[in-house]
N, C-alpha and C positions, 0 to 999 in steps of 0.2 A: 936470544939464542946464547948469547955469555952466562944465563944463568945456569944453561944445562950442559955446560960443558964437561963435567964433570962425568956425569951417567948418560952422555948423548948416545955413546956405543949400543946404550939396551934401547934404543928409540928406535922403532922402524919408520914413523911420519913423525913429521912435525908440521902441523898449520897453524898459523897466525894468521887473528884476525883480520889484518890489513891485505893477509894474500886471499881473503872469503871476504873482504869486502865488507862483512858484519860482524858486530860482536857478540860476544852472550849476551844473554840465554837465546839467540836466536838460534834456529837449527839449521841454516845453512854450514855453519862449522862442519858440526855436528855429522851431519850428512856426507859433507864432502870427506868426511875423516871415515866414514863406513866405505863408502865407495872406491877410496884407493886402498883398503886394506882385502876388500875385495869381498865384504861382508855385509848383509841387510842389518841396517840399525838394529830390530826386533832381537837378533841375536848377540847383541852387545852390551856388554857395563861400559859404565863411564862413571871412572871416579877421578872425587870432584873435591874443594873443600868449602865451597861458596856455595850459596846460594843459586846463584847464574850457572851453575856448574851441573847442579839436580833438575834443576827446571831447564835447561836446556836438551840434557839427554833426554827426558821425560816428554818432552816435545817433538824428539827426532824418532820417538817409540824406542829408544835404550834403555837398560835399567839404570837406573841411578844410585851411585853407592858417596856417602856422605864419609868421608877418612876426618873422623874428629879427632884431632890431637890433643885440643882444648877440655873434651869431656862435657862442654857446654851441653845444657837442656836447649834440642834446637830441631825441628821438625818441620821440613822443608818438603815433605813428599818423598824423601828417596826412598826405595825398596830397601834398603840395609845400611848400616852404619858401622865404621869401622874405625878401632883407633891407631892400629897401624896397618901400611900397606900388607906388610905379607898377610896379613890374615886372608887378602883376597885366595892364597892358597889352599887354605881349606878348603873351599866352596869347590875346588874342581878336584882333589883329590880321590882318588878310584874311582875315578871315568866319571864322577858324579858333575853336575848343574843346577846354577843356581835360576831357581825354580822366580 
């Protein structure tokens, strides 16, 4: 939690592992993170930079967005790849979705 002290303000949940019991890629996380945000997996990203992070959404039925900062050649399953966060903006700009 000290790590996101910083941008905690723009966080509406926070779960950790140890309060789900399980870690990635399982989907219990996963799950219980659609649930209190009050939304079916199926209509959800989840982005991730690991491994554990695509195969976990991709398990609980979210999309999987892989945020490579690195640029590495790395294909994990996710639905899309990103090398910075805001890009997630485009994908919803004028009312649009990613498909």
């Amino acid at each position: 939690m000290k790590d996101i002290e910083e941008f905690k303000q723009y966080i509406d949940i926070v779960i950790t592992s140890v309060e789900v019991g399980y870690r990635k890629p399982r989907s219990e996380g996963f799950i219980q993170l659609a649930s209190q945000l009050g939304c079916s997996p199926e209509r959800m990203c989840y982005v991730g930079n690991e491994s554990k992070d695509i195969r976990g959404a991709k398990r609980s039925g979210m999309k999987g967005i892989l945020i490579n900062r690195t640029l590495q050649d790395v294909q994990w399953g996710q639905d899309l790849t990103m090398t910075k966060l805001d890009e997630i903006e485009e994908l919803y700009k004028e009312g649009g979705s990613f498909q």
